[in-house]
N, C-alpha and C positions, 0 to 999 in steps of 0.2 A: 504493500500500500504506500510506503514512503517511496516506495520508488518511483511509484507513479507521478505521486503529488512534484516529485522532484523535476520529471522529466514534464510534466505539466507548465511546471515555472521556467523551466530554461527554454519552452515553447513558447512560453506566454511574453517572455524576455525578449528571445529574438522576434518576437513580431512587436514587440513595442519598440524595438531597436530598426526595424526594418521601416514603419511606418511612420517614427522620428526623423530618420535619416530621408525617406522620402517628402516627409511635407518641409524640411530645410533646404534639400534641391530644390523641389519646388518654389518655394521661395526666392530661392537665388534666383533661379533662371527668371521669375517674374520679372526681380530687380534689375538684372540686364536685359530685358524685356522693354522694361520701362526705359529702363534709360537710352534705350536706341532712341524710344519715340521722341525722347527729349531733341535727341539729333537730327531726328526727322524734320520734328517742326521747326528746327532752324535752317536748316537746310532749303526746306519750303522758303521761308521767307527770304532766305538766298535768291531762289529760282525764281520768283516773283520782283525782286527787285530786278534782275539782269535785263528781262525787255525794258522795263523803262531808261536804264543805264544805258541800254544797247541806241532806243532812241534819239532820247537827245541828244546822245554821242555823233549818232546819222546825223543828224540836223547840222551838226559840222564837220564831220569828217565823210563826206560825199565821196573821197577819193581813198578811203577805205573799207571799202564792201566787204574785199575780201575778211578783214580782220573782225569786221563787224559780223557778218557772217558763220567765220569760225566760231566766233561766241557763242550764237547762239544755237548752233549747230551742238557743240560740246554741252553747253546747258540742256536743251535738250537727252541728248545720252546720259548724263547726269540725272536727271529728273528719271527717268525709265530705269534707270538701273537704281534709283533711291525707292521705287517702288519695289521691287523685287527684293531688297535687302529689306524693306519695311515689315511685307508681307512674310518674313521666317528671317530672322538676326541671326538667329543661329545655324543658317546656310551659311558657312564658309565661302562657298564660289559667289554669292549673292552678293556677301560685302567687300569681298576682293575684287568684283568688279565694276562697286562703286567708288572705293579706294582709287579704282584704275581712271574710272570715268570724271572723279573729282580732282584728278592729278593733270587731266586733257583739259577741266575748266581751268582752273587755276592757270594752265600755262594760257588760256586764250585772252582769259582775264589781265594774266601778266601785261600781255603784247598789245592788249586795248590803252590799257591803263599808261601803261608808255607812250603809246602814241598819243592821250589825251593828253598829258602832261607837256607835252610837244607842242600842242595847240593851245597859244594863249586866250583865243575867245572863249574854248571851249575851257579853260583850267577857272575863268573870269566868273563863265556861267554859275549862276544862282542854283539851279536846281540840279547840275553837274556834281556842285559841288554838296549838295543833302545828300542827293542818292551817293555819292564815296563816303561820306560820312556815316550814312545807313548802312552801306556796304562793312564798311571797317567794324561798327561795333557788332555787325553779324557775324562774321567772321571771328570775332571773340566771343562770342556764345557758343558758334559750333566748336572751340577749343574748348570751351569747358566743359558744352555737352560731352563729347568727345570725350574727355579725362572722367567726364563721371561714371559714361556706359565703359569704359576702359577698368572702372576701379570694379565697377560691379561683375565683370565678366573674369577678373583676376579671383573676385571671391569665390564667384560662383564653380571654376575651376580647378581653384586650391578644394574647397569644401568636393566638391565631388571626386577628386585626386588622393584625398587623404583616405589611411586604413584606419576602418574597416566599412570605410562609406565607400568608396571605390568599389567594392562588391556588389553594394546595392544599388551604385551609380550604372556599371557595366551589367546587373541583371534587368536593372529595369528603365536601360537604355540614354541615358542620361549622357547626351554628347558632347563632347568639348564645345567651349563655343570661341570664335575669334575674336580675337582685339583690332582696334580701329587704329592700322598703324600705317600713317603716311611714310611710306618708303624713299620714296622723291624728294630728296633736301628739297627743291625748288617749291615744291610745295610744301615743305613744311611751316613755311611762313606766311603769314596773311600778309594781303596784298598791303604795302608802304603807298598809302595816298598823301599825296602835300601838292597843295591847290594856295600857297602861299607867295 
């Protein structure tokens, strides 16, 4: 009878250890869940500033389509590949190739924003210069966002990596997830606007 009672509790153990350990994954993964979406919505409001950017920018630089172009072309593959990492964070191929697609904005953004700088009417411009200013402190939200789905995807990895939750990670599927890591020095820096 004690033996029963005994092998009773070391059942009843591990299922309180297994269903511990699962609503803590769970957990995690919500919180780097969340936190992409943090990224998302910046991001959005990224993607939404650029036509206007891209506009008024037309409005003076007539004589570069093409560059005007690229942008928005790149913003574009941006945005479609923001949807698909949105839709599963924890698709690895999903957010490596919005990593990929945001590294092609940033450089068309580079090459705009140069050539705006170039142009004094347009550097002069009123509303040239909100939307860079809009632009710059987005670009510092998506760093933060960024560092906080980074912090939560660290947790969520570690706790899923550690023994004897790694058992219950790998029985009940609990996949790595990736970090948001700009490989591109070129990109790793927000765009430098001075309209001064």
């Amino acid at each position: 009878m004690i033996a029963m009672w005994i092998a009773l509790g070391v059942l009843a153990a591990g299922v309180i250890f297994v269903v511990a350990t699962f609503n803590r994954l769970v957990t995690l993964r919500n919180r780097f869940k969340n936190a992409w979406a943090q990224i998302d919505v910046q991001l959005q409001r990224r993607y939404d500033l650029i036509p206007n950017l891209v506009e008024t920018a037309g409005a003076f630089l007539k004589h570069e389509r093409e560059t005007l172009e690229a942008v928005m072309q790149a913003r574009n593959s941006a945005v479609q590949a923001s949807r698909r990492a949105a839709a599963d964070p924890a698709d690895a191929g999903a957010v490596g190739s919005l990593i990929a697609a945001e590294g092609v904005l940033g450089g068309a953004l580079g090459r705009l924003l140069a050539v705006a700088e170039d142009t004094p009417e347009l550097k002069s411009d009123a509303t040239m210069h909100d939307l860079m200013e809009e632009l710059t402190s987005t670009e510092n939200k998506v760093a933060f966002a960024r560092q906080a789905y980074n912090d939560s995807v660290t947790a969520y990895n570690t706790g899923r990596e550690h023994f004897p939750d790694n058992m219950v990670a790998g029985l009940l599927q609990f996949a790595p997830s990736t970090l948001y890591e700009v490989v591109d020095a070129r990109v790793r820096a927000a765009p430098k606007v001075s309209f001064d």
